[in-house]
C-alpha positions, 0 to 999 in steps of 0.5 A: 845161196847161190845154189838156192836161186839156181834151185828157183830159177828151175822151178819157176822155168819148168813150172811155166813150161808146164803151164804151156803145155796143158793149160787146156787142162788147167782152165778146164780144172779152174773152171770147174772149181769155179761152177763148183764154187758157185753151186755151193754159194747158190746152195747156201743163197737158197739155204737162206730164207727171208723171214715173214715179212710182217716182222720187217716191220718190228725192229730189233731193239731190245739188244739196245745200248744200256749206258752206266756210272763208274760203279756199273749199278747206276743206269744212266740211259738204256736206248730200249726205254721209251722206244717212240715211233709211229707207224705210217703208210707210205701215202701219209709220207710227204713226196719231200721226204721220199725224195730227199731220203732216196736222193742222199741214200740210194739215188739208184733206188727204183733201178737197181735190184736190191744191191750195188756191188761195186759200191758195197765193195768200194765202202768195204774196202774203204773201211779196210783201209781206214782201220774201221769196222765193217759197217758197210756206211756209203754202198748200202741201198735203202733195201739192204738197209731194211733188211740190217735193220730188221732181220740180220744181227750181230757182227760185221762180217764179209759173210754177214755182208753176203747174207744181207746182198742175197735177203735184199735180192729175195726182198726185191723179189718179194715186195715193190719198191715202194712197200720197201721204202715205206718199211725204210722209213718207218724204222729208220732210227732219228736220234735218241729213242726216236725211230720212223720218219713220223715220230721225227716229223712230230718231235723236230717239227710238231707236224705229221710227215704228210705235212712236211716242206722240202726244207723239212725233209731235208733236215730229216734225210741229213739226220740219217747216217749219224742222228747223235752228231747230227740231231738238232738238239746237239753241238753240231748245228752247222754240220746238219745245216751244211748236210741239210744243203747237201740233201738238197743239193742232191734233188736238184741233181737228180731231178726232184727239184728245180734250182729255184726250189733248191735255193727257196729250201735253202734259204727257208728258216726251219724252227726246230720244236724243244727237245722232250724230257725223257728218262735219262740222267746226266744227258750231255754226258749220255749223248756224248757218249752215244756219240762216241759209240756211233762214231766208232761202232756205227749206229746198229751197235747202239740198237743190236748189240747189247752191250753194257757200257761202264762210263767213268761218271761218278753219279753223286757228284754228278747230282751234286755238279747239276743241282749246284749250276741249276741254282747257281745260274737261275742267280746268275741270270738276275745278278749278272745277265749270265743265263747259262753255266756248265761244269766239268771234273775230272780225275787228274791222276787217270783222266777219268771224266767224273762230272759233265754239266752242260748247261744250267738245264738239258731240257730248257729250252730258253737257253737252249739248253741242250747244247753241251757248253763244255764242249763249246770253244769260247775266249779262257780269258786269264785262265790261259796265263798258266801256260805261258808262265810254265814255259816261261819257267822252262826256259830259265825263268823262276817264280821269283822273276821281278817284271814291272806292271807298268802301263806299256805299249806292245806294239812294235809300231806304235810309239813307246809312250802311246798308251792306248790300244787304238788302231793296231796299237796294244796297251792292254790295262788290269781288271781295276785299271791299277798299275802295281810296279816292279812284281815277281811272277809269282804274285803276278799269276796269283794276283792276274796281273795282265801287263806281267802276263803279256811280258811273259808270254813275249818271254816264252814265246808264242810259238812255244807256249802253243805247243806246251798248251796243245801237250798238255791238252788243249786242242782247239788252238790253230797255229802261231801266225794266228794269234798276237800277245793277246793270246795269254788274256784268252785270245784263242778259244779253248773248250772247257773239258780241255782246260780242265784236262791240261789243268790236270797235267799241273795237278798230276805233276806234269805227266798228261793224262787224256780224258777218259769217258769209258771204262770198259764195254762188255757184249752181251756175253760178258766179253771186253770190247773196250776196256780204259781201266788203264791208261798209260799219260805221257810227261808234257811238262817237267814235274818240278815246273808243274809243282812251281805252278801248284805251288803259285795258284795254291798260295793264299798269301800271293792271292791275298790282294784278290780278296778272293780268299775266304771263297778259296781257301779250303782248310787244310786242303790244298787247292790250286785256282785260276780265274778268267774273264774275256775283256768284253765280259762274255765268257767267266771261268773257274778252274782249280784242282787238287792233287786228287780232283779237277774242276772247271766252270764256265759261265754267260750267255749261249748267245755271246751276249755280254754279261755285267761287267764283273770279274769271274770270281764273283759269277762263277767262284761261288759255284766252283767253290762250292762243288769243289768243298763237296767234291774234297769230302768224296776225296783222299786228302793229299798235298802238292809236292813241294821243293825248295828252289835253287837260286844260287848263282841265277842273275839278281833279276831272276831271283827277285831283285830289280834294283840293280844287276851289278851285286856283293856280298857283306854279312850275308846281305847282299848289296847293289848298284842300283840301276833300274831297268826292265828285265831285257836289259840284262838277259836275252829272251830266249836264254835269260841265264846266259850273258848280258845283253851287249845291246839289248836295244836289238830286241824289238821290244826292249825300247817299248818296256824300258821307256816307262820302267825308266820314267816310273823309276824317276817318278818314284825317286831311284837313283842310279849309281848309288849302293842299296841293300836288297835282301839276304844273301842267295841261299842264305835260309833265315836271317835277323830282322835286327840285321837287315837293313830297311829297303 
């Protein structure tokens, strides 16, 4: 080693005195090969010859995007169909538009020479370092633009970036600034099949773009750099508004308007025309790809590419889903003031998205229709319990756990016997104002009992809920400082395709599958550029806690006292559900599986109004029931797994019995000293299979849940102290009824 260095150390040295001594020599040699360099890249830039201009006025759309169902024989949307633009002269533009597109695009526009170096490096290298693709966004003029946009196709290469730099110097040299910028506008793509500033000024706003106001134009230059996320007909309103600012922002900066004109602009209340029918099938499935694609690809990939993507959307179901919202809602609108409804399925076992309904109608603009509801974040109410009672289960607890649904105050600050949740005080009440008593867990998640359910989200921990829910697929939730005990009735807001998915990860045993909406993309010479076919989940929850919950939402005698069953009960199916409805009565859901297929549906009213004060089994159970009846025709029949638990040697409590803690065996029956108390009395929260308490009155909440399980203890007669048999002995199996005695 040490002769290695020595060996280096002389090169290095005799290689500088090299240098020294003919570095005349080497930088004439350097610069020769740089004018030599150069004259090969002025050769090859002459080499390149711009094309006749008349053709920068016809954009190459037909590569375009064509989208597919699963099976790659159903095309859903083909970009190239129904292509919409209007040419116009750049003297039929308003100044507005010109303004309010060179402002946010290219400020430099009528100063530079075609290209920004400096800035297409920085884009470039900003991309490197992102882990994007070329796409050049952000050092592109308007010139360059024109010429990605009407001469140079294929992929995003240093060399192709070179070729557009040396065609937008040519065209500079070509054209005037402002036959560039006309062309610019006239191709610039608006969303959808919509392309050219005047086929945008008719569809947003049913105006010529000579007619348009600042605010107007604004809204048109916002569109730009990503038309699918930031069309107004989309789930991004807010963003476009906050860009359509930034545009105007922009004018004020660099001249085009003065701060009286910015702030009228902004304050301006622009009415956007109803998006247009048009040949596409499942649309909110369309644009939520196309988002994708444009967010991942860029925009140019969509037009040029010609790549044929393979979605996972199962096409009949699908037909089926929408034709079941459509008439479902139309209903709901009479019966329930619930105008809107929207549904998603999944495959729970690959995450594959088979069914995205976003609205009762994608083209109906009373509701506003576009908007994609199951993209929306809104309140779950009472479909959130099952996460916390699977952490619950985690932490030691059982199905069988008995808590009592009693009226109770949570908060630490309130007294024990006010029950009302007026000012900070929490004393929440069940859907029929009933209270039941003493209840096992497992009827408590069957029956949506709330007092149980805040129980046991205090027994798990927020902290620890949250972040089985976010595991599992819910990623809209902040962090634990945000939200109270009210977060297991639906405090936090949940997206519908996140519910279903994290629903799925109970159906599929616990191992998360992610959602999934593209099965592959192909170029168009048949080679993969994406392919999802195989995803690999990861195991969030443990399988036999996942089957616990199955087991629970799937058990018709647990939900009996619902009443729901005759609409949930599927035949030899099994089939696990949970409803929801948010206190104020705004959001009703539905969300069920079976080990092959996830269902959720969300009802009410885009604009948050509240519906007619009824549980969601009656709103959306009918339609949700429906769907999933078709849905298990298309399936394989398969059961849940099921496994018998272990009891043995859990205290009493744990195992379904209230009446005491203190326990013997006699015949195979088990007896107590009967003592009547709330579960913290005999186990501590975060370790219920450890030692009693010895002073269960540390626990914050110990006082406010034993002070009214004691008083509905003496109301309904329990003594203390006397001896009382409770059931068969830990694992006994089967046992006479001749010998058990009445409880």
């Amino acid at each position: 080693m040490r002769f290695s260095l020595k060996k280096g150390r002389s090169a290095i040295k005799k290689s500088g005195r090299y240098a020294r001594k003919h570095w005349k020599l080497i930088l004439l040699w350097g610069i020769a090969a740089g004018f030599i360099f150069l004259g090969l890249f002025v050769l090859w830039a002459a080499s390149l010859k711009l094309p006749d201009l008349a053709s920068l006025n016809e954009r190459k759309i037909e590569q375009s995007v064509k989208i597919y169902d699963r099976t790659g024989s159903v095309l859903l949307y083909d970009l190239h169909d129904n292509i919409q633009r209007t040419i116009v002269p750049l003297s039929a533009i308003s100044l507005n538009v010109q303004h309010a597109t060179i402002a946010i695009e290219d400020a430099e526009f009528y100063t530079h020479k075609g290209v920004r170096p400096l800035a297409t490096l920085r884009a470039i290298f900003t991309n490197i370092l992102s882990g994007k693709p070329l796409s050049g966004g952000g050092g592109s003029t308007i010139t360059q633009q024109v010429i990605k946009g009407s001469v140079l196709t294929g992929s995003k290469t240093i060399t192709r970036k070179f070729k557009e730099w040396v065609l937008a110097l040519k065209l500079e040299q070509t054209m005037s600034k402002d036959q560039i910028l006309e062309i610019y506008l006239n191709q610039a793509p608006y969303g959808g099949a919509m392309y050219g500033v005047e086929q945008a000024s008719e569809t947003f706003f049913n105006k010529h773009a000579s007619d348009l106001s600042v605010a107007e134009a604004a809204y048109l230059a916002a569109v730009l750099p990503a038309p699918t996320y930031y069309s107004p007909y989309g789930n991004h309103k807010d963003a476009l508004d906050a860009r359509k600012n930034l545009v105007l922002d922009r004018m004020l900066v660099h001249g085009y308007l003065t701060e009286e004109e910015r702030d009228a602009a902004k304050a301006e209340v622009v009415e956007f025309q109803a998006q247009r029918a048009s040949a596409i099938q499942a649309p909110h499935f369309v644009f939520y790809i196309r988002q994708y694609l444009e967010e991942k690809y860029g925009i140019s990939v969509l037009e040029e590419s010609g790549w044929r993507v393979t979605t996972s959307l199962n096409a009949d179901l699908q037909a089926k889903a929408e034709e079941i919202v459509n008439r479902n809602a139309l209903t709901n609108t009479e019966n329930f003031n619930a105008s809107n409804a929207g549904m998603i399925a999944l495959d729970p076992k690959t995450g594959q998205i088979l069914v995205m309904v976003g609205s009762r109608d994608y083209f109906d603009q009373a509701i506003d229709g576009n908007y994609n509801v199951t993209l929306a974040a809104r309140q779950p109410g009472s479909a959130f319990k099952p996460f916390a009672y699977a952490e619950a289960f985690i932490k030691g607890y059982t199905p069988d756990t008995v808590l009592f649904d009693v009226r109770t105050q949570f908060q630490t600050t309130c007294s024990a016997t006010n029950y009302t949740s007026n000012g900070e005080c929490y004393s929440p009440v069940n859907y029929d104002g009933q209270f039941r008593g003493p209840m096992t867990l497992r009827n408590a998640l069957a029956q949506s009992i709330n007092v149980p359910a805040v129980k046991v989200l205090y027994l798990a921990g927020i902290g620890d809920t949250l972040r089985l829910a976010k595991a599992m697929g819910i990623s809209t939730l902040g962090t634990q400082n945000q939200y109270g005990l009210t977060l297991v009735l639906g405090g936090g807001e949940v997206t519908l395709l996140d519910m279903a998915s994290a629903y799925g990860t109970f159906a599929n045993n616990g191992l998360r599958m992610s959602p999934v909406s593209i099965l592959k993309i192909e170029d168009a010479q048949g080679q993969i550029i994406e392919d999802n076919t195989q995803q690999h989940g990861s195991q969030v929850l443990p399988a036999e806690i996942a089957q616990e919950i199955s087991d629970i939402l799937s058990d018709p005698v647990a939900r009996a006292p619902l009443g729901e069953n005759t609409l949930f009960n599927f035949g030899g199916h099994d089939v696990a559900m949970k409803t929801g409805t948010t206190n104020d009565y705004r959001d009703a859901w539905t969300v069920g599986y079976s080990p092959n297929i996830v269902v959720g549906v969300w009802a009410g009213n885009n604009d948050n109004s509240s519906m007619v004060k009824r549980v969601s089994g009656f709103i959306v159970g009918p339609m949700w029931s429906e769907f999933m009846r078709y849905a298990l025709t298309k399936t394989p029949q398969e059961a849940f797994i099921r496994s018998e638990p272990n009891t043995v040697g859990l205290k009493p409590v744990l195992r379904g019995v209230w009446q005491g803690n203190q326990n013997y065996i006699q015949n195979n029956i088990e007896y107590v000293t009967q003592s009547v108390h709330e579960i913290l009395h005999w186990v501590s929260k975060d370790n219920p299979n450890g030692p009693t308490p010895v002073d269960p009155s540390s626990d914050s909440q110990y006082n406010l849940w034993e002070v009214p399980v004691r008083a509905w203890a003496q109301t309904h007669g329990y003594v203390d102290g006397i001896t009382v048999p409770v059931g068969p002995a830990p694992g006994t199996q089967i046992f006479s009824t001749t010998t058990v005695p009445a409880f």
